[in-house]
C-alpha positions in Angstrom: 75.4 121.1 123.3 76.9 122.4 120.2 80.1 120.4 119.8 82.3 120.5 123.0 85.1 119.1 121.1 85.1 120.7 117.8 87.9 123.3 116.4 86.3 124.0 113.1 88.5 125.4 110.2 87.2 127.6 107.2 84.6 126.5 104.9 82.2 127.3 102.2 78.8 127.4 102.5 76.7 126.9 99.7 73.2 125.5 99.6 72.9 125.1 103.4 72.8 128.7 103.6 70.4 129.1 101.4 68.6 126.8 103.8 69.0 128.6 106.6 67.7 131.8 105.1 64.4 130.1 103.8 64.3 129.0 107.0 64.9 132.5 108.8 62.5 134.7 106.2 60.0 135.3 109.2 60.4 135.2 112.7 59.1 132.1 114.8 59.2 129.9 111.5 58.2 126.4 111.8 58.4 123.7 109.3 55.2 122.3 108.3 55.8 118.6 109.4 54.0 118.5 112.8 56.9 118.0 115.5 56.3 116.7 118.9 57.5 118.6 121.7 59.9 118.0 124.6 58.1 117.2 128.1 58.4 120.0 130.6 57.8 121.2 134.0 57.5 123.8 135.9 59.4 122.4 138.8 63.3 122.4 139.3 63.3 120.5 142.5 66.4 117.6 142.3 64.3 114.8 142.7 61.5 114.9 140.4 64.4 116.0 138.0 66.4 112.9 138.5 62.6 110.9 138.3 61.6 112.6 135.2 64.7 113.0 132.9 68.0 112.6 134.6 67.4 108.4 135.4 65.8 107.6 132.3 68.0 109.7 129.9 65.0 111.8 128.4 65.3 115.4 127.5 62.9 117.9 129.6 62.4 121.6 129.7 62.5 123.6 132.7 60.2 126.6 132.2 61.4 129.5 134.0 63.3 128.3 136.9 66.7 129.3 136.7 67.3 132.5 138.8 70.3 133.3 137.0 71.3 137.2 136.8 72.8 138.1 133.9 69.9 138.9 132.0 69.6 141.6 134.3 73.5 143.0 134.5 74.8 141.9 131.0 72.0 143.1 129.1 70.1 146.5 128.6 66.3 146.2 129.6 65.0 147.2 126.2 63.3 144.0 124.4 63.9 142.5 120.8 65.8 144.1 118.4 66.7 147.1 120.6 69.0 145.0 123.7 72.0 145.8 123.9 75.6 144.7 126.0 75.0 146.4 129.8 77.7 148.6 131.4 78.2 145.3 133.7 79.5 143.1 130.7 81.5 145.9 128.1 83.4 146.9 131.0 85.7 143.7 129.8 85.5 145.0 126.1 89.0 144.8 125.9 88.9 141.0 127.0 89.5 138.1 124.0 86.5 136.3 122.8 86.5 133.5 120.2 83.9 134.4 117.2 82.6 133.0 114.6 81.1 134.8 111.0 79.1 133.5 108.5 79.6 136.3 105.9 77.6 136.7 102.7 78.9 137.6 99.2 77.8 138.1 95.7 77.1 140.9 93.7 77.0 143.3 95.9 80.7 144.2 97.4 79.4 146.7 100.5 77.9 144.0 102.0 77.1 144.8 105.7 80.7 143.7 107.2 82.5 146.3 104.8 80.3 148.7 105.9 80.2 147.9 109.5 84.3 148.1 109.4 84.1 151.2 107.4 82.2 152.7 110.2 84.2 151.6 112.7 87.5 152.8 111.3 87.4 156.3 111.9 86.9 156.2 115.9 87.9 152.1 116.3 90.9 151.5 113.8 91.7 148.8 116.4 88.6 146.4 116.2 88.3 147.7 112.4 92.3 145.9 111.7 90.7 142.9 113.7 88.1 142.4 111.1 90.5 143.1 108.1 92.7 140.3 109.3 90.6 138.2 110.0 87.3 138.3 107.5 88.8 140.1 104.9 92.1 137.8 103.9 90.2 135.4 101.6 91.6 136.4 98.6 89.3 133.8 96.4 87.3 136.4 94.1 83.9 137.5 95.7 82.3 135.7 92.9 83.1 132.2 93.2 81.5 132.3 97.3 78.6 132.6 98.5 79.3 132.6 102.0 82.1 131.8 104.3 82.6 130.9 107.5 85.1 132.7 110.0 86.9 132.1 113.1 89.2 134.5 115.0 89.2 136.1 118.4 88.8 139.8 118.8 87.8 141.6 121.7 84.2 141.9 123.3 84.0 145.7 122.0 83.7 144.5 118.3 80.3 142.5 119.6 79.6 145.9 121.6 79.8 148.5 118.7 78.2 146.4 116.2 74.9 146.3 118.6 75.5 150.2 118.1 75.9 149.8 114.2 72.8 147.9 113.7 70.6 150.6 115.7 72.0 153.0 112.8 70.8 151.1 110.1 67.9 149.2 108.9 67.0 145.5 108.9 68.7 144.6 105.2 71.9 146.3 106.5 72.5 145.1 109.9 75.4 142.8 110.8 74.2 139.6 111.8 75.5 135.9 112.3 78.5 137.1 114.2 79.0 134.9 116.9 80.8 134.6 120.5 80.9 130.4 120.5 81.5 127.9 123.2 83.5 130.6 125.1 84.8 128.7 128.2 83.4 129.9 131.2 86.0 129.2 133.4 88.3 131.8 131.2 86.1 134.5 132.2 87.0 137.3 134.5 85.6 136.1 137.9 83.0 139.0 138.1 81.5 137.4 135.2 81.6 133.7 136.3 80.1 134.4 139.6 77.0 135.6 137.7 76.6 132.0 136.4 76.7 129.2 139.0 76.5 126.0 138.5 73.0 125.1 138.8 71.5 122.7 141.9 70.6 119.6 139.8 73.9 120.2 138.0 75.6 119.4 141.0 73.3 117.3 142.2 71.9 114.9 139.8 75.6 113.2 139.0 78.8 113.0 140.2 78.8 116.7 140.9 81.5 116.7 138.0 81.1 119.8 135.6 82.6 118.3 132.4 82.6 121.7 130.5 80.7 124.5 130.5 80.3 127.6 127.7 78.4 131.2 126.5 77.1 132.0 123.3 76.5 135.2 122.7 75.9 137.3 119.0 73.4 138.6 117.0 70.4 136.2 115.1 70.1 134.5 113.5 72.6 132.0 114.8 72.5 127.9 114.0 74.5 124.9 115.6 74.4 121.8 112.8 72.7 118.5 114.1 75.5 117.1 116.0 75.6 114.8 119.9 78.0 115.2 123.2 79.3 112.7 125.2 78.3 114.1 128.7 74.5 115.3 129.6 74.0 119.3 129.3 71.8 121.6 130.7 71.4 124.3 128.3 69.7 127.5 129.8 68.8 130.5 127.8 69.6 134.0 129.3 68.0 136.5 126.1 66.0 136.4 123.3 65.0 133.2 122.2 66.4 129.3 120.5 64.7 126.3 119.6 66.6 122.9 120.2 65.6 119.8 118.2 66.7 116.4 119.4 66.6 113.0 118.2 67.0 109.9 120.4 70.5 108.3 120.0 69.4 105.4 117.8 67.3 107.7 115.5 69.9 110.3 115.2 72.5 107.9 114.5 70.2 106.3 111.8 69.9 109.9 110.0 73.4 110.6 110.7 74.8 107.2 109.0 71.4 107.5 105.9 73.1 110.8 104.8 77.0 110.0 105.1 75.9 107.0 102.8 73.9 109.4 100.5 76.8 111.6 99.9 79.5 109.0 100.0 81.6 110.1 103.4 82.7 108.6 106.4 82.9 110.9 109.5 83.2 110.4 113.3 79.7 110.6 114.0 80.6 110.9 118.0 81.5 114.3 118.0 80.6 117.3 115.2 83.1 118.1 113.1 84.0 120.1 110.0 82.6 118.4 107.5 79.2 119.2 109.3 79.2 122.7 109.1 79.8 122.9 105.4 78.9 121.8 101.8 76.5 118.7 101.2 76.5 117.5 104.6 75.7 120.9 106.3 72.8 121.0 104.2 71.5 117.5 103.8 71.6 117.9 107.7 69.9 120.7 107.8 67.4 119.6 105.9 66.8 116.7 107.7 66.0 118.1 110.8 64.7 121.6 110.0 63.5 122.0 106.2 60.7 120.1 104.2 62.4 116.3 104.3 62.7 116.3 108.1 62.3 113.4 110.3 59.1 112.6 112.3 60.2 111.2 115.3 61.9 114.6 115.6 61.5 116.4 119.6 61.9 120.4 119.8 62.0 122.5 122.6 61.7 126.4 122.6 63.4 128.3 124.5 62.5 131.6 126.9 64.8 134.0 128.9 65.2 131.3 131.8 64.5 128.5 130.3 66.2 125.4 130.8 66.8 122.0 128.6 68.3 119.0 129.8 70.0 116.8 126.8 70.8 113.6 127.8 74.0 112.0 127.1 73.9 110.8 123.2 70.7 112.6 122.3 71.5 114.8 118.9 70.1 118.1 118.4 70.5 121.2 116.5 69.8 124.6 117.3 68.4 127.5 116.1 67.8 130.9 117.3 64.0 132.3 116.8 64.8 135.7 114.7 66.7 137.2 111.9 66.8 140.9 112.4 70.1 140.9 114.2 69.2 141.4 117.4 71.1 140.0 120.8 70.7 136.5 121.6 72.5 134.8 124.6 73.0 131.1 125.9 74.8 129.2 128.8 75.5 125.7 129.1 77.3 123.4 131.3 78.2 119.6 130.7 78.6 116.9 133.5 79.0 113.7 134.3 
């Protein structure tokens, strides 16, 4: 799930934001094509998982069966907007994460990053100089954007003091959309890593082989662009909340080849790239599976603290988290063969 392969550049974003904000004006929107939803269970035992999803390549939901620990050690127990990083997770602040930013501009210069590095400046000139390097070097003028789309590494302290920003500030003014993506879990300290094993029908369903396997972790509303893997996944959720919609292979590849002939491009429709997280294609896409023109045969899942969704191999999907206020949201996901 969301692109193992990708190493996206910088882009624009243009009317697939605007997309995405329609989308994220209230919490728990839907669109208002019905959509079917993904079969689930309430059991996690190996065999009826291999019976019910794993053999026949179908995607299924796992309510509440992963006993994984981290929302109780990373996290603060306060719920919604109010969680925060736990004394168990910032004690790594120093440690290198790779993040992505989807910053608006417009009119209005002190939008919520300049003020969120003017506030960190006085007591953290060092994750306030990571910012300016990184988010700040676009030296097209303000006017001409409308968003842009970041990538840099800084350390897990900038993610840390912007929880504390927002809780200073008000909805309007909070930093959101900033992202730790696909961070390897392997690259962790080992403190951290031994707070996520590998799951039983992980290991047991396949080979046993763990392709890959990542954390997302930033503040809503976050979005992955409709895109497929080439290994199953098991995507569990650790805080707050994210709704996956999938497409069978077939279908998705249909929608994925109607809109690269509607806009006149050629991509590599195996893995997600670039050109799918900007521009026309970004948004056709995004319409497609999440605005007014989207598909009917279209599956969703949504996602609870210990949730978990198999994807089969080849399945698209796109995901979404459930909020827009800013608050904590958190993901783990391993691919196998």
């Amino acid at each position: 799930m969301h692109g193992c392969l990708l190493r996206r550049s910088v882009w624009q974003a243009t009317s697939s934001l605007n997309a995405l904000s329609q989308f994220h004006s209230g919490s728990n929107c839907q669109a208002k094509r019905a959509i079917s939803s993904v079969s689930h269970s309430e059991n996690a035992n190996l065999d009826a998982f291999r019976d019910a999803a794993f053999i026949p390549e179908l995607p299924l939901l796992i309510r509440g069966s992963h006993t994984l620990t981290p929302a109780t050690k990373w996290f603060t127990h306060e719920q919604g907007a109010s969680a925060s990083l736990g004394t168990h997770l910032t004690h790594f602040h120093d440690m290198l994460f790779p993040y992505e930013l989807v910053q608006s501009t417009g009119s209005h210069r002190k939008d919520p990053i300049s003020s969120f590095a003017d506030w960190l400046r006085p007591e953290h000139p060092d994750l306030a100089l990571h910012l300016l390097n990184n988010v700040f070097c676009d030296t097209r003028p303000s006017s001409t954007l409308q968003a842009t789309f970041h990538q840099f590494h800084a350390p897990l302290g900038l993610l840390e003091q912007a929880t504390v920003y927002n809780t200073t500030v008000d909805d309007k003014h909070r930093v959101k959309r900033l992202y730790i993506a696909q961070s390897q879990l392997n690259e962790l300290p080992q403190a951290l890593q031994d707070d996520l094993s590998v799951p039983a029908i992980v290991k047991g369903a396949g080979k046993g082989d763990v392709y890959d396997s990542s954390i997302w972790l930033g503040l809503e509303p976050t979005y992955t662009p409709l895109h497929r893997d080439p290994n199953p996944n098991l995507f569990v959720q650790l805080l707050s909340n994210k709704t996956v919609r999938l497409l069978k292979p077939s279908l998705g590849q249909q929608l994925y080849t109607r809109v690269q002939q509607q806009l006149g491009f050629r991509g590599n429709s195996r893995f997600r790239g670039a050109e799918m997280m900007s521009g026309p294609e970004r948004a056709a896409l995004y319409d497609a599976i999440w605005g007014v023109g989207q598909s009917g045969d279209i599956l969703e899942a949504v996602l609870e603290p210990g949730d978990a969704l198999f994807i089969p191999k080849g399945w698209w999907h796109s995901v979404q988290s459930n909020f827009d206020d800013g608050r904590l949201n958190a993901s783990v996901n391993w691919w196998f063969r």
